[in-house]
C-alpha positions as CSV (number, residue, x, y, z in Angstrom):
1,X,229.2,-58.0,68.7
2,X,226.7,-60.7,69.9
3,X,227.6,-64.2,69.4
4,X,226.0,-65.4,66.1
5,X,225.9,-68.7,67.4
6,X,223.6,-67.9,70.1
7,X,221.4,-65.7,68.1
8,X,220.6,-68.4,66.0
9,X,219.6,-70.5,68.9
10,X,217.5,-67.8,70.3
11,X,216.0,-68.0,66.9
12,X,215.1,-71.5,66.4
13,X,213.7,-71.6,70.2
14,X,211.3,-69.1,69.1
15,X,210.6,-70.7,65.9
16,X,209.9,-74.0,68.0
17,X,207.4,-72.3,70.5
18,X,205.8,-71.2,67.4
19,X,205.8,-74.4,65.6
20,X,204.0,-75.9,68.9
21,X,201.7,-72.6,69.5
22,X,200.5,-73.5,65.5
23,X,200.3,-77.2,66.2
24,X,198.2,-76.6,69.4
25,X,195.8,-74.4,67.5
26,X,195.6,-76.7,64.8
27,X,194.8,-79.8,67.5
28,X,192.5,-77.6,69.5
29,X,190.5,-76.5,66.2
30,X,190.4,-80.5,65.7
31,X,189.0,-81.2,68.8
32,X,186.2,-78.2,68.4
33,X,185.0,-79.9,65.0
34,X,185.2,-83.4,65.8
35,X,181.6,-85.2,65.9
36,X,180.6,-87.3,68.6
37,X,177.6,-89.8,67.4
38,X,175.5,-90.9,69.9
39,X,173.6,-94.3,70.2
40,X,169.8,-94.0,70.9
41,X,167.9,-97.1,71.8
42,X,164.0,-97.2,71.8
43,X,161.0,-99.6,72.0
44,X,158.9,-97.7,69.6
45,X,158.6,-98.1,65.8
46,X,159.9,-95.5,63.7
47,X,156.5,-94.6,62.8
48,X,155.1,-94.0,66.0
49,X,153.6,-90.6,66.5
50,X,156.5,-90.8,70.2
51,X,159.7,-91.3,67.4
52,X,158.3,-88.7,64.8
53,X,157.0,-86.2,67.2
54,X,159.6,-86.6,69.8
55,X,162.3,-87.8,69.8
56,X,163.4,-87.2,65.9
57,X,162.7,-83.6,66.5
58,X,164.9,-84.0,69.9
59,X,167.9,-85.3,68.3
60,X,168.1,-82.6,65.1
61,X,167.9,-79.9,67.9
62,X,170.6,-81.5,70.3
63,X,172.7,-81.9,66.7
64,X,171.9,-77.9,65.2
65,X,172.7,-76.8,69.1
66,X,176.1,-78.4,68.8
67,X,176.9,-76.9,65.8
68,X,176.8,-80.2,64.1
69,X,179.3,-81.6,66.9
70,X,176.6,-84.1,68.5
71,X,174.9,-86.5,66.5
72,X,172.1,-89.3,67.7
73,X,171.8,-92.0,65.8
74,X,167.9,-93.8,66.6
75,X,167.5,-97.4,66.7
76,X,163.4,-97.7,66.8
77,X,161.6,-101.1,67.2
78,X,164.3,-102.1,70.1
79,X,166.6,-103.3,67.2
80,X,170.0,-102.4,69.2
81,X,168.8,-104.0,72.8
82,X,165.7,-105.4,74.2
83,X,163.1,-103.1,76.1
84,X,163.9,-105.1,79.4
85,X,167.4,-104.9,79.0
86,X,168.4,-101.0,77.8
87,X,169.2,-99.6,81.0
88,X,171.6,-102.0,81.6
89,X,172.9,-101.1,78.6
90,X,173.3,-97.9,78.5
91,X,175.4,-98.1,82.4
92,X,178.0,-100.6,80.7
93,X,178.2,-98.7,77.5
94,X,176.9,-101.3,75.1
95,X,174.6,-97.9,73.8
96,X,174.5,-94.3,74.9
97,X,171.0,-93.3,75.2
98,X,168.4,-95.6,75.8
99,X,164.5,-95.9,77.2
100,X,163.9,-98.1,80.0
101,X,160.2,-99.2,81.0
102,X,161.4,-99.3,85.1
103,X,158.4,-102.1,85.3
104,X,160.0,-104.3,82.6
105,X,162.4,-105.1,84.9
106,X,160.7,-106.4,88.5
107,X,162.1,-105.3,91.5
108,X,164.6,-102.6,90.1
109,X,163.4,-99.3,89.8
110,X,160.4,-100.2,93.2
111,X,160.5,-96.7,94.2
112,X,159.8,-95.3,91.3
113,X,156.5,-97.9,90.6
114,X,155.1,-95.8,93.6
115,X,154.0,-93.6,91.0
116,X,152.4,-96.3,88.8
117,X,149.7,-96.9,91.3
118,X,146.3,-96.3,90.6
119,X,144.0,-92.7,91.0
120,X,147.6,-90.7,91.1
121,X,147.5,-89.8,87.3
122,X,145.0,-89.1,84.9
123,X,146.9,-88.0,82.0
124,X,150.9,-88.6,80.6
125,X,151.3,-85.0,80.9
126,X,150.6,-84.8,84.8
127,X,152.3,-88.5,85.3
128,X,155.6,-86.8,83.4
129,X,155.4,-83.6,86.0
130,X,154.9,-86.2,88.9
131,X,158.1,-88.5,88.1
132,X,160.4,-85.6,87.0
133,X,159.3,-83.8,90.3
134,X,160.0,-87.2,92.3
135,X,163.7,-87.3,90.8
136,X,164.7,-83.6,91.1
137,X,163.6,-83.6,94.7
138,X,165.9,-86.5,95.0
139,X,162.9,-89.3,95.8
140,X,163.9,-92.3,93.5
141,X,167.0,-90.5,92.2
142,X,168.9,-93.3,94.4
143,X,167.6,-96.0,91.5
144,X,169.2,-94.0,88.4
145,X,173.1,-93.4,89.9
146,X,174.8,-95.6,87.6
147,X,173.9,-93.5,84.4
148,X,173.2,-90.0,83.4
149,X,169.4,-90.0,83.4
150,X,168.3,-87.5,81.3
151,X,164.3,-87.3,81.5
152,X,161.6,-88.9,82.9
153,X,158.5,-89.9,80.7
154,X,154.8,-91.0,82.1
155,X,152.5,-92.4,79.7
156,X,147.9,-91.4,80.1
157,X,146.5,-93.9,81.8
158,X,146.5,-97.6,80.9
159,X,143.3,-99.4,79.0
160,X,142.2,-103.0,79.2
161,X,141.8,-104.2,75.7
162,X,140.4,-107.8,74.8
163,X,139.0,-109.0,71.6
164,X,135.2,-109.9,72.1
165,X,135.3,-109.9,75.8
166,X,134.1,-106.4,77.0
167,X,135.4,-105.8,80.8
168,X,133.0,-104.3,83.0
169,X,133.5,-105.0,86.3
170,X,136.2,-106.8,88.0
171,X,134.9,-110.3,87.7
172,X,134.6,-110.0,84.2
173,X,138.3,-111.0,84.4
174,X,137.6,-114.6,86.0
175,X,139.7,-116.8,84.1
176,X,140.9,-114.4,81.5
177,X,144.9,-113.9,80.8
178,X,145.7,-110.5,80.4
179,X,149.1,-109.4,79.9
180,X,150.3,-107.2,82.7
181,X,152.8,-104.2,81.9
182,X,154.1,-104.2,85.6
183,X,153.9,-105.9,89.1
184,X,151.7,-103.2,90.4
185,X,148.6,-103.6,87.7
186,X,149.7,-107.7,87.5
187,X,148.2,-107.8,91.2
188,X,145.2,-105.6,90.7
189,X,144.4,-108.3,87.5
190,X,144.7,-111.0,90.1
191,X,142.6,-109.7,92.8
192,X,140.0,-109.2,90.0
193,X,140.6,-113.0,89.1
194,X,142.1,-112.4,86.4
195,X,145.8,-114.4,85.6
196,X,148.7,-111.9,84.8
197,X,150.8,-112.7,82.2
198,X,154.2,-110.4,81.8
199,X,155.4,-109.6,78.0
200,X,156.9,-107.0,76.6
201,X,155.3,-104.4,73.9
202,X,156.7,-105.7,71.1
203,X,155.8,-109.7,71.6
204,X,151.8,-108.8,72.1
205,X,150.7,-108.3,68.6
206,X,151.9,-112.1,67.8
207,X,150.7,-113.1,71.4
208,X,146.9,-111.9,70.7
209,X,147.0,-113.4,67.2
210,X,147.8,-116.8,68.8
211,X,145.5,-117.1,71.7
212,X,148.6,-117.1,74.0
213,X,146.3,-114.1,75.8
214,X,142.9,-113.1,75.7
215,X,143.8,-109.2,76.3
216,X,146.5,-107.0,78.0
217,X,146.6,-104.3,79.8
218,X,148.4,-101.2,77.7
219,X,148.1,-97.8,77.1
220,X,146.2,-96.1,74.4
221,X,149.0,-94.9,72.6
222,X,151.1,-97.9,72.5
223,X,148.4,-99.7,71.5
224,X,147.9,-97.6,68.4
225,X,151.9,-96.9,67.7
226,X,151.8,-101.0,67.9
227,X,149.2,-101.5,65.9
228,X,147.1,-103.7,68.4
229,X,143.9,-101.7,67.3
230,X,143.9,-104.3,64.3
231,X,142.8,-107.3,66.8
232,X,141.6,-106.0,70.0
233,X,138.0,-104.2,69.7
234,X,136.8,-103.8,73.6
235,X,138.0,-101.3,75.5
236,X,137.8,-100.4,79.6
237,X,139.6,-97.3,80.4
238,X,140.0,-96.3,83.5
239,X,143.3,-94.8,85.6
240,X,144.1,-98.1,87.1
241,X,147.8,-97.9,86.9
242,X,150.3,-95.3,84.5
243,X,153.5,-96.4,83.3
244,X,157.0,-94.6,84.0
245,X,159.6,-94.6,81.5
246,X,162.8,-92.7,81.1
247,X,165.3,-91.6,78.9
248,X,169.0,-92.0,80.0
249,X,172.7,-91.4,79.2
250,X,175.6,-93.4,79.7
251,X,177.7,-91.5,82.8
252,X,181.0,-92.0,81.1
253,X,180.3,-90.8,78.1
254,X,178.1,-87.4,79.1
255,X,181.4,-86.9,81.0
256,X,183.8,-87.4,78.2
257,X,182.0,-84.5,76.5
258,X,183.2,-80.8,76.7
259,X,181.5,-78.6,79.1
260,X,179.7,-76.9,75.8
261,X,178.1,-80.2,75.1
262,X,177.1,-80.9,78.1
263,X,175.4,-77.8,78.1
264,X,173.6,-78.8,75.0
265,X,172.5,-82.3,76.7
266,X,171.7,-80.7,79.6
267,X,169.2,-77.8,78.0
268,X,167.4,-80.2,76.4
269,X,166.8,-82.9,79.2
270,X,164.7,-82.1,82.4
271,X,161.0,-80.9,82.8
272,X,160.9,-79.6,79.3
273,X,161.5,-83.0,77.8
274,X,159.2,-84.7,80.3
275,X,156.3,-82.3,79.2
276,X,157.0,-82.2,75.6
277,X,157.2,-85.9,75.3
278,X,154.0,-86.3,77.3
279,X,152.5,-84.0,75.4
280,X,153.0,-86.6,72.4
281,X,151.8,-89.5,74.5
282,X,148.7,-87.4,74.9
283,X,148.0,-86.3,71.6
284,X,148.7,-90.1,70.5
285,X,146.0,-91.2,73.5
286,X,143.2,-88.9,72.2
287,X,143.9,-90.1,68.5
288,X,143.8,-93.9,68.9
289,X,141.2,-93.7,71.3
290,X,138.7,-91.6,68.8
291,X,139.8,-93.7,65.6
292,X,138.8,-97.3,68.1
293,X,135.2,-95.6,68.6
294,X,134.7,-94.5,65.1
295,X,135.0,-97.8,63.8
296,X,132.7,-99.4,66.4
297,X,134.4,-100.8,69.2
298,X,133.1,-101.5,72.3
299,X,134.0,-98.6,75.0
300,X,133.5,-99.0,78.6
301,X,135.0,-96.1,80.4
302,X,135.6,-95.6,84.9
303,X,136.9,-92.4,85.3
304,X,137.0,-92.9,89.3
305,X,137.7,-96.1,89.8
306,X,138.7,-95.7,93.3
307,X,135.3,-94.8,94.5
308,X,134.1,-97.2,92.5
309,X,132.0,-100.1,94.1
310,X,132.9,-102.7,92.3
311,X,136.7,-101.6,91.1
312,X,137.7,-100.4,94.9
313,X,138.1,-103.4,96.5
314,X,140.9,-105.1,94.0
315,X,142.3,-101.6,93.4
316,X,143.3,-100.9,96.7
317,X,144.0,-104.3,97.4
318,X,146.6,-104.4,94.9
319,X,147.9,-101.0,96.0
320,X,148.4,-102.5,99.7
321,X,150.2,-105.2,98.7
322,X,152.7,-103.2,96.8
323,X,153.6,-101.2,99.2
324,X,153.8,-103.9,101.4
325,X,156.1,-105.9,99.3
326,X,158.9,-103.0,98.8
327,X,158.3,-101.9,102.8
328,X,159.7,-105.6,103.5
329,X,162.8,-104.5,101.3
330,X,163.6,-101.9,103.4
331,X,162.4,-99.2,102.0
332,X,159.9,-96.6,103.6
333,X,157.0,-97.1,100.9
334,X,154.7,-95.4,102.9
335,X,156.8,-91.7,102.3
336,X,157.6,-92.1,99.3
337,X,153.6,-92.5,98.6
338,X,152.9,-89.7,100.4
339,X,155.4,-87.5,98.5
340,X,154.0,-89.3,95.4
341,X,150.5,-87.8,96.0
342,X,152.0,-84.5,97.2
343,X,153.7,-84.7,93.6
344,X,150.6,-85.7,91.7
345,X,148.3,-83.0,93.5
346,X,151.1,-80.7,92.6
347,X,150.9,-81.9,88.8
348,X,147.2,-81.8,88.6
349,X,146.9,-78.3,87.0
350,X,149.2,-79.5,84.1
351,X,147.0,-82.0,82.6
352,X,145.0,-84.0,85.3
């Protein structure tokens, strides 16, 4: 006869591994239901066509992909960190997913301003293709390593808008201040005389009201979502400069996710995003653009600035001197200009 003592042993040992094979069950079916909210920092107001169209749409897929394990939580109207100051954000943590405006923040992201200059882009969607291209062929990925970047975003071509000052040629900006959105379009403004004055999206509407500026350089569909189409009412569009933005993760938190998540992040980040969102920049573009002509604004329009007499000259001035100004960094401006153009020619088809 076996020794009842050590039959009962043998018995609680197994009753233990099971004890500990229900437990890990229990923790592992835990882990696969427990929500992870994520923090989503933008400029735009929640009623912009970019927050509606976008990125609400964006966040309910991300959420219904992860069965409900992934939710973004969205923080329009920059109320959760300021426009210049959400990238830096997002690399220490502060939020978890956050737009930067690369030329809101001089001197950071130079490489990637390449694409900003002017006659590359004549539309968001072909500017979106052109800096998504540039950072999955590893061109001004190098500016981006501290975070998880998850899309790039170009905005159409930006507009000068004034209030009773219609800007026809370059000297028309003699003595004007118009706010500049980046270093690049700040020096064409001041080889056309003009005086550049930098502020940020959401201090203009207060800024034109005041007389602090006498117009601003700005995108169509900004200055709708912003509701600048109440003051301004002359317009001069022409593809002087586009704006980059992007839409980023924090690194240690995409890595703290399961690989499943990840996947979820990653399927709905890259050139899809880039093209969808430009898409809505587009659409936006076309809509303020129509609405500022219906109601009798003044609309001056240069579709080839470049080989324009009168624009050429401060136009490629300005372009000169930015490349000139990042070569002295150290960098090689002059390839990553001609991968830029390789990039837009490339992106033409898509919307230019």
């Amino acid at each position: 006869m076996k020794n009842p003592l050590s039959l009962a042993f043998a018995l609680a040992v197994l009753l233990s591994f099971s004890g500990c094979s229900s437990e890990q069950k229990s923790t592992n079916k835990a882990e696969a239901n427990e929500v992870t909210t994520l923090r989503f920092s933008h400029l735009w107001p929640a009623t912009a066509m970019m927050n509606v169209e976008a990125f609400e749409p964006w966040a309910k897929r991300i959420e219904e992909e992860s069965g409900g394990r992934l939710k973004i939580e969205i923080y329009p109207s920059a109320t959760l960190s300021k426009p210049d100051t959400t990238y830096d954000a997002v690399a220490k943590g502060t939020v978890d997913l956050g737009v930067q405006v690369p030329s809101y923040v001089n001197g950071r992201f130079p490489l990637t301003q390449v694409a900003e200059l002017p006659g590359l882009s004549n539309s968001a969607v072909q500017m979106s293709c052109m800096l998504q291209n540039l950072y999955d062929d590893d061109v001004i990925s190098s500016e981006y390593e501290d975070t998880h970047l998850l899309f790039m975003i170009g905005s159409e071509p930006g507009t000068l808008h004034t209030i009773d000052k219609p800007i026809r040629k370059p000297n028309d900006m003699v003595g004007m201040r118009i706010r500049r959105p980046s270093a690049i379009a700040g020096e064409i403004i001041e080889a056309a005389g003009g005086s550049p004055v930098g502020l940020p999206a959401t201090d203009l509407y207060t800024s034109l009201q005041r007389g602090v500026i006498d117009g601003m350089s700005f995108p169509w569909s900004p200055t709708g979502s912003f509701k600048l189409t109440e003051i301004v009412n002359t317009h001069t569009t022409m593809p002087f400069y586009s704006s980059a933005l992007l839409v980023t993760m924090n690194k240690d938190k995409y890595e703290s996710l399961p690989d499943d998540l990840k996947k979820v992040i990653d399927d709905n980040s890259g050139m899809e995003m880039a093209n969808l969102t430009a898409k809505v920049f587009d659409k936006e573009a076309a809509f303020y653009s129509e609405q500022a002509r219906a109601k009798g604004d003044v609309m001056i329009d240069i579709p080839d600035p470049l080989n324009d007499p009168d624009w050429k000259v401060p136009l490629t001035a300005g372009t000169n001197k930015y490349l000139a100004d990042i070569e002295a960094l150290g960098l090689d401006s002059q390839m990553v200009y001609a991968k830029v153009k390789e990039a837009s020619a490339a992106c033409k088809s898509q919307g230019g």
